[in-house]
Backbone as CSV, one residue per row, in Angstrom:
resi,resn,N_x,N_y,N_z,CA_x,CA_y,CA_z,C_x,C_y,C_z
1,UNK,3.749,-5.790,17.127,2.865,-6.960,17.138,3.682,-8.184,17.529
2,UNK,2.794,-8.777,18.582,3.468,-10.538,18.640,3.562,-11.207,18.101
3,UNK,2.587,-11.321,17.119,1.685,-12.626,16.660,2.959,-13.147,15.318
4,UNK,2.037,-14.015,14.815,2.528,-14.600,13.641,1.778,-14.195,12.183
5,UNK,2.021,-14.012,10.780,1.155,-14.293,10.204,1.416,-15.575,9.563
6,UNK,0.023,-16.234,9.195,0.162,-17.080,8.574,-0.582,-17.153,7.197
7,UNK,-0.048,-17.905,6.412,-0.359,-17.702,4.901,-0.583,-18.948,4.127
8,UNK,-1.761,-19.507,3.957,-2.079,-20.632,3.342,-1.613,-20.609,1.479
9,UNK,-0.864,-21.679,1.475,-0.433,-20.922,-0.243,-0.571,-22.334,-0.938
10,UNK,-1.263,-22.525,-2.263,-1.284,-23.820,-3.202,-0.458,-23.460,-4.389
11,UNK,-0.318,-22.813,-5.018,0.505,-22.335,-5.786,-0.770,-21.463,-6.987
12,UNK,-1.776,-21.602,-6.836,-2.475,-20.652,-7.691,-2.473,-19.519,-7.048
13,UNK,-3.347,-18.337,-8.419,-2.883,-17.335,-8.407,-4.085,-16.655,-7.226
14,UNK,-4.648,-17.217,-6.917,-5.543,-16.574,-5.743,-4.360,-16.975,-4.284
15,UNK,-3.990,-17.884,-4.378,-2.831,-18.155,-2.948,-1.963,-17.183,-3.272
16,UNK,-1.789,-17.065,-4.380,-0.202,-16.045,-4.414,-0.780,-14.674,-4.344
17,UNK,-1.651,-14.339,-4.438,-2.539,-12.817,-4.054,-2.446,-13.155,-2.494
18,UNK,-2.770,-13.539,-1.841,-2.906,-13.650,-0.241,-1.722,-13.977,0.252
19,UNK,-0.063,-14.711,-0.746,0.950,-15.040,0.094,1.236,-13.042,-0.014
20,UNK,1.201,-12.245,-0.752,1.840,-11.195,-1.506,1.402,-10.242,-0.225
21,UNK,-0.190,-10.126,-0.425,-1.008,-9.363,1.359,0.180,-10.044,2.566
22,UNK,-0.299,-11.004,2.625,0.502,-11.708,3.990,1.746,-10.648,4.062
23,UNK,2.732,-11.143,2.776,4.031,-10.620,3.434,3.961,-8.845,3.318
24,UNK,3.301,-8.074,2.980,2.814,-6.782,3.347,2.674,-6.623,4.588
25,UNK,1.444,-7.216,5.444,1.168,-7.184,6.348,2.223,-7.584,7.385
26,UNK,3.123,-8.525,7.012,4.110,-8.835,7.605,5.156,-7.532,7.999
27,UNK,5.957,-7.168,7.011,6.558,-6.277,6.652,6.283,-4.822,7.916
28,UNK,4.579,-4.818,7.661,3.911,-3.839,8.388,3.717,-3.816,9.900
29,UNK,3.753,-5.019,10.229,3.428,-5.318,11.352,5.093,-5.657,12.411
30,UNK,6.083,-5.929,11.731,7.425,-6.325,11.721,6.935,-7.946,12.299
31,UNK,6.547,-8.501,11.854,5.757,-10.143,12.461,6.508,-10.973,11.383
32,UNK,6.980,-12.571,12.304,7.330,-13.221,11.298,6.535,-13.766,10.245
33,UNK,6.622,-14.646,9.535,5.561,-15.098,8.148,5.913,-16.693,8.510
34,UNK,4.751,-16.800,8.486,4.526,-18.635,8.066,3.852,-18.897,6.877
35,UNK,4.679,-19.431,5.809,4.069,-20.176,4.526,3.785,-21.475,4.655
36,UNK,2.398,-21.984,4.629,2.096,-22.933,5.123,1.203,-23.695,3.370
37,UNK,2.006,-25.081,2.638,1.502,-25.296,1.981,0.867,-26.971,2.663
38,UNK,-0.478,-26.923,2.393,-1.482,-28.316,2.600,-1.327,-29.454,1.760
39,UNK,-0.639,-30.778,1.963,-0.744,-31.707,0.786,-1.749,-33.350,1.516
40,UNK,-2.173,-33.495,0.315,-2.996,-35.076,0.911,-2.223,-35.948,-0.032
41,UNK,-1.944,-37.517,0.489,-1.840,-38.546,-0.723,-3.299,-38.401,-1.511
42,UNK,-2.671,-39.769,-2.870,-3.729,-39.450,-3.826,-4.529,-40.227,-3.056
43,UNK,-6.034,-40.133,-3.483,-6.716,-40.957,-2.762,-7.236,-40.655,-1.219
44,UNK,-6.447,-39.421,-0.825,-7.108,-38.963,0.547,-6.513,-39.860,1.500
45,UNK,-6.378,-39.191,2.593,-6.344,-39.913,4.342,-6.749,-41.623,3.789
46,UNK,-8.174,-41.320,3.424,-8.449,-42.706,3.697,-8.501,-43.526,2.763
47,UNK,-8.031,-42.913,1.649,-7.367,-44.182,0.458,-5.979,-44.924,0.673
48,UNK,-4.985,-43.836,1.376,-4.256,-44.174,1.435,-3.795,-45.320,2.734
49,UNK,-5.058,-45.235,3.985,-5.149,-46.318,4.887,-5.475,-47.786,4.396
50,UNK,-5.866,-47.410,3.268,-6.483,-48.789,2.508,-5.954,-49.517,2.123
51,UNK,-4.629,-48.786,1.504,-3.633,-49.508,1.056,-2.584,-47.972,0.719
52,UNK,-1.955,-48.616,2.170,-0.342,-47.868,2.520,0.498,-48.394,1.473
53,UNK,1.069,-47.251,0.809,2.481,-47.539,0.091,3.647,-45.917,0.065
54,UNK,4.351,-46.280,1.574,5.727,-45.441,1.591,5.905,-45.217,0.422
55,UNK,6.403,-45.751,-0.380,7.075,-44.769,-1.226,6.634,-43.670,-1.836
56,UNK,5.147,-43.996,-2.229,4.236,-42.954,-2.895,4.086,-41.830,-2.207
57,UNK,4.194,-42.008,-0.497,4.021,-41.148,0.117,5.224,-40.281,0.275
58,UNK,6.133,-41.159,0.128,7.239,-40.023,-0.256,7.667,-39.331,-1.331
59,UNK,7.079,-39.803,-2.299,7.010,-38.859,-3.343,6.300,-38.115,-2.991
60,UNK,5.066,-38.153,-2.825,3.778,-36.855,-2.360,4.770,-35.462,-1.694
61,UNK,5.139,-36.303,-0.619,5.780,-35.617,0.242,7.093,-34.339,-0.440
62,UNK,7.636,-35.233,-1.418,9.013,-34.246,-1.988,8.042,-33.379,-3.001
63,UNK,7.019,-33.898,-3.704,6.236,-32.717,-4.617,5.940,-31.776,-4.259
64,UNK,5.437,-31.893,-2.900,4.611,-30.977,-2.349,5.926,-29.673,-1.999
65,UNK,6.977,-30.491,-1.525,8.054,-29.549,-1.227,8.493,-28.560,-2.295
66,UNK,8.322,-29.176,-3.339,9.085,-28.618,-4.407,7.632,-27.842,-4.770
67,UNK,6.771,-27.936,-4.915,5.549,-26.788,-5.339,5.505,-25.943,-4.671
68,UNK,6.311,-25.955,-3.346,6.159,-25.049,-1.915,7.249,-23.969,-2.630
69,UNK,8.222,-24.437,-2.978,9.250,-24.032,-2.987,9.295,-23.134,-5.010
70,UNK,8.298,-23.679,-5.564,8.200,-23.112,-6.887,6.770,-21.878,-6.611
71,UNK,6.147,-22.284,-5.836,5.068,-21.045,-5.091,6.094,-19.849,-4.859
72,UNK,6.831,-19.733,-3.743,7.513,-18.719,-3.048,8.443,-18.146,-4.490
73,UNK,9.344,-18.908,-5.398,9.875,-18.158,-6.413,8.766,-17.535,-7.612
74,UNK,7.305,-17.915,-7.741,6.847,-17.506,-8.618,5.995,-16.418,-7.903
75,UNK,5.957,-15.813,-6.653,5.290,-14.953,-6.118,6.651,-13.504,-6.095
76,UNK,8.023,-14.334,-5.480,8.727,-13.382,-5.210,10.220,-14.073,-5.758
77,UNK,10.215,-13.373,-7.558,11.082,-13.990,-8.251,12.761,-14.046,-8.166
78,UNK,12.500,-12.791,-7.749,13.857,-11.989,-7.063,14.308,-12.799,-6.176
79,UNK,14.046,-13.062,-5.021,14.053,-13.779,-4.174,13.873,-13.589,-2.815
80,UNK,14.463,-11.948,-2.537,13.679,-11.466,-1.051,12.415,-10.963,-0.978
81,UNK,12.131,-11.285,0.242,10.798,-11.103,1.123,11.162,-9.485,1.778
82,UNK,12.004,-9.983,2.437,12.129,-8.890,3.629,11.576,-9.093,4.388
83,UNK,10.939,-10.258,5.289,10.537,-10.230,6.628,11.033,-11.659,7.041
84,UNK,11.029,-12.065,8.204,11.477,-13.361,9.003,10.429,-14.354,8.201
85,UNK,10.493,-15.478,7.781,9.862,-16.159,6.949,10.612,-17.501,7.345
86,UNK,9.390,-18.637,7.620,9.580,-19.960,7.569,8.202,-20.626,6.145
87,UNK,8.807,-21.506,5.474,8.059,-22.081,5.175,7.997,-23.839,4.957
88,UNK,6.640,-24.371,5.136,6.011,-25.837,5.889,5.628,-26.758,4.818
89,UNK,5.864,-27.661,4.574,4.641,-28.278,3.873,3.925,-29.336,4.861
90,UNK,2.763,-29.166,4.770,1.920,-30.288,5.685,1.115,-30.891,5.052
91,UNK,1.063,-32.247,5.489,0.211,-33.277,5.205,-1.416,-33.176,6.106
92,UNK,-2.355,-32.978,5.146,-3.734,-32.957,6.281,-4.558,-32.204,4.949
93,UNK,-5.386,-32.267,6.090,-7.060,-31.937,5.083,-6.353,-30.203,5.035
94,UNK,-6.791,-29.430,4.108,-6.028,-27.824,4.215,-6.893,-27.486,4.966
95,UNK,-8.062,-26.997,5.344,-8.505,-26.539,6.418,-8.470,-26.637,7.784
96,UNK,-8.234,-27.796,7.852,-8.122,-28.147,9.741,-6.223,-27.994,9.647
97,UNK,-5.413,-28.187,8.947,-4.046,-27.932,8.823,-3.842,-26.550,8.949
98,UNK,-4.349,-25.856,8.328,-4.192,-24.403,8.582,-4.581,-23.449,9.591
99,UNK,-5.753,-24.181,9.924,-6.486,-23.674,11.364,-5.597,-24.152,12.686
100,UNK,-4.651,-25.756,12.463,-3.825,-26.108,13.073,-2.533,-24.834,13.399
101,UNK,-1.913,-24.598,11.942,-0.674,-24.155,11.563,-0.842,-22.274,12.801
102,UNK,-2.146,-22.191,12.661,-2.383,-20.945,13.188,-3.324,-21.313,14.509
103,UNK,-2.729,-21.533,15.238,-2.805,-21.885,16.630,-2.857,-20.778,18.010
104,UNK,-2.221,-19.680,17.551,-2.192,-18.788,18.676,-3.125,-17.730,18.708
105,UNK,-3.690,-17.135,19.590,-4.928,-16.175,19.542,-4.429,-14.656,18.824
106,UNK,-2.906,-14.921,18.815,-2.387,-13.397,18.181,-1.957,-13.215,16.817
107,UNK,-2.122,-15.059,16.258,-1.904,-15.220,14.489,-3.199,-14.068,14.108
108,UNK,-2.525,-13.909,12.825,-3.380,-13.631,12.040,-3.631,-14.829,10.623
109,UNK,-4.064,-15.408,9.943,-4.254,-16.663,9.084,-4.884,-16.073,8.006
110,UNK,-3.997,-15.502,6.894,-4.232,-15.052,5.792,-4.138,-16.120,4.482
111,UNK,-5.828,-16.238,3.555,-5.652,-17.175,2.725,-6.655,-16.495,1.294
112,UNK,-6.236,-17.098,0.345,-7.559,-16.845,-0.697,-8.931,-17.507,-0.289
113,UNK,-9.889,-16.532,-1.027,-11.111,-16.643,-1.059,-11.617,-17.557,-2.083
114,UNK,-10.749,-18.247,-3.141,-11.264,-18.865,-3.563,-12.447,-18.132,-4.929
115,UNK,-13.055,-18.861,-5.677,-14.190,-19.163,-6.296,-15.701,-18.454,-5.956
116,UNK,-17.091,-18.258,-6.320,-17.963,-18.096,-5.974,-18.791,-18.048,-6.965
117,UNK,-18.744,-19.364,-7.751,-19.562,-20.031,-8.359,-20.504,-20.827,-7.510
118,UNK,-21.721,-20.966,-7.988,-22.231,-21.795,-7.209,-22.633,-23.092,-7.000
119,UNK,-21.761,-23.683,-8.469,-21.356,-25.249,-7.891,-20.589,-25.187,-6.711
120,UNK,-19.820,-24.447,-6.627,-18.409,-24.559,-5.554,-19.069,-24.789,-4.403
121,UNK,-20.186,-24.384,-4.138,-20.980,-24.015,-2.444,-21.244,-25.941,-2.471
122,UNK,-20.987,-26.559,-3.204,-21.688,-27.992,-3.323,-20.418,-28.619,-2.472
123,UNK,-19.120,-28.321,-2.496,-18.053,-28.903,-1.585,-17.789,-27.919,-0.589
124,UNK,-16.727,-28.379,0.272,-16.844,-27.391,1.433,-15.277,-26.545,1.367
125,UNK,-15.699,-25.481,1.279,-14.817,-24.280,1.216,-13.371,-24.199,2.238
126,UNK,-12.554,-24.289,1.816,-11.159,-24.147,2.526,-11.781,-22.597,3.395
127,UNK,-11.477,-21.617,3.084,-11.727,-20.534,3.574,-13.195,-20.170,4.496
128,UNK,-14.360,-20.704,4.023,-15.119,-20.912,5.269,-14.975,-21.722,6.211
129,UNK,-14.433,-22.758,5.981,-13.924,-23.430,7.316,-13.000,-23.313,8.295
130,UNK,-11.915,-22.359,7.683,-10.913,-21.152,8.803,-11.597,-20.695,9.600
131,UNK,-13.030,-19.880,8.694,-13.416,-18.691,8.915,-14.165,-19.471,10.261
132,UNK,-14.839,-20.132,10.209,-15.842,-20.816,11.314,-14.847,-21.241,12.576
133,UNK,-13.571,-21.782,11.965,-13.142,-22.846,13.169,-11.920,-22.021,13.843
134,UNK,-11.099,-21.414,13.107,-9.745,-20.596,13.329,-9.972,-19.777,15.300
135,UNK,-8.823,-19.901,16.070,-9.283,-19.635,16.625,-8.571,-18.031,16.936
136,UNK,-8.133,-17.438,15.466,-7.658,-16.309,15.847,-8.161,-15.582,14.288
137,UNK,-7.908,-14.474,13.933,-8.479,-13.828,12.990,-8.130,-13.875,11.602
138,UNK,-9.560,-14.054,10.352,-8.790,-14.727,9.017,-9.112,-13.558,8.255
139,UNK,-7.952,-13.293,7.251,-8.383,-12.560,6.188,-8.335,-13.285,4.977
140,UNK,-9.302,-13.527,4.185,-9.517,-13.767,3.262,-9.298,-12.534,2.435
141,UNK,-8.514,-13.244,0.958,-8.025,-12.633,-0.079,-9.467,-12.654,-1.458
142,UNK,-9.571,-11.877,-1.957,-10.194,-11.933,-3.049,-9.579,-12.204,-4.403
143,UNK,-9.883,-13.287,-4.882,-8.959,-13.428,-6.370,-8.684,-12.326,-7.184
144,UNK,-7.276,-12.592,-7.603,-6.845,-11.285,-8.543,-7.897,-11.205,-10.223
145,UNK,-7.842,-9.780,-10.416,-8.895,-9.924,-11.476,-8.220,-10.781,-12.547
146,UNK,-6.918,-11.223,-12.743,-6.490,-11.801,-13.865,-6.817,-12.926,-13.520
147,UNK,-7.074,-13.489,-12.656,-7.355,-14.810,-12.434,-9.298,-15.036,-12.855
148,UNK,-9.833,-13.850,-12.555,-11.008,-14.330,-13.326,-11.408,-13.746,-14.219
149,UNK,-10.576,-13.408,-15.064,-10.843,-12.888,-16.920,-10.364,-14.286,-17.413
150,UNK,-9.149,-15.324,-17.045,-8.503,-16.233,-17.319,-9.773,-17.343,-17.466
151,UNK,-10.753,-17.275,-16.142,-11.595,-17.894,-15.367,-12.957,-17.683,-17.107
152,UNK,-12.922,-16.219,-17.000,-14.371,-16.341,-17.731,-13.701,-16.427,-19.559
153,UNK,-12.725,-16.605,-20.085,-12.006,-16.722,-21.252,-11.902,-18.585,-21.097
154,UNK,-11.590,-19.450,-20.338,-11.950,-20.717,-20.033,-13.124,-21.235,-20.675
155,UNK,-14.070,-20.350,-20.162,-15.717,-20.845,-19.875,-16.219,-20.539,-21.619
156,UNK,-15.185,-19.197,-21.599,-15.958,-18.706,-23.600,-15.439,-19.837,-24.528
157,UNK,-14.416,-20.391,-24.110,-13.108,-21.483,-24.948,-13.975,-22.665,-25.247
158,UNK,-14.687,-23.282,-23.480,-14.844,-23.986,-23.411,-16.744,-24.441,-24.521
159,UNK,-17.573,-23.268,-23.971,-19.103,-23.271,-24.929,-18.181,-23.657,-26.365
160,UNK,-17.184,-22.600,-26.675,-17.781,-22.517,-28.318,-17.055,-23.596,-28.549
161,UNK,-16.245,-24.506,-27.810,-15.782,-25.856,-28.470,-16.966,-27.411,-28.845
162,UNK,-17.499,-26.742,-27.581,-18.675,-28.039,-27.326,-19.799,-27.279,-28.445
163,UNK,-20.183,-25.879,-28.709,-21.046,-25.721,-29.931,-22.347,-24.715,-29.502
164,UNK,-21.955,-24.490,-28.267,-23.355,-23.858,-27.814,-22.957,-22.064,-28.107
């Protein structure tokens, strides 16, 4: 294979299910790996046009590095991968960044699926918006089941505190 894979990663445990596929597929394919983590200032693009302040943005900027960099040790503690591996942090909305990051018709752009609650359908989905715009092929990851026993143990925590 030519291509690249690429691997959208935030540091939850649905990104780290899809960085884990990725570097499988990697491995499998002998293809390099792109870890590609998405960061915004607070306040978004356009809070932060409102009122620019460098420094904040450079903090943003070193957090994001260092979550990039605490992602990859909490997926693969040991520390090897075993395949050619770069990893990014980028500034941008995560969907159009990632659809960016995976640019060539021979990527493949591997990410979590996210949620499927149906508040969630009320904002717009990182992963359907790959899926629509990407101009090469996405696999979406399905959250690990520990992530939604965690998910529905939350929700039991949360009723019997409030009383219902």
């Amino acid at each position: 294979m030519g291509g690249r894979i690429v691997a959208g990663v935030s540091g939850s445990l649905g990104s780290l299910a899809a960085l884990h596929r990725a570097v499988g597929l990697a491995r499998q394919a002998e293809a390099e790996l792109l870890v590609v983590l998405v960061w915004t200032p607070p306040g978004g693009e356009c809070g932060f046009r409102r009122a620019p302040c460098p420094p904040l943005l450079s903090t943003c900027r070193d957090a994001a590095v260092q979550r990039l960099r605490e992602a990859m040790a909490q997926a693969f503690p040991t520390g090897g991968v075993g395949v050619r591996l770069s990893c990014v942090a980028v500034r941008g909305e995560p969907g159009a960044a990632l659809v960016a990051a995976a640019d060539r018709p021979d990527d493949l752009l591997v990410i979590g699926a996210g949620g499927r609650r149906w508040w969630r359908r009320l904002w717009p989905s990182v992963a359907r918006y790959c899926q629509r715009r990407a101009g090469c092929p996405v696999l979406t990851v399905p959250r690990p089941e520990l992530q939604r026993e965690l998910d529905r143990l939350t929700r039991r925590l949360a009723l019997a505190h409030v009383g219902y």
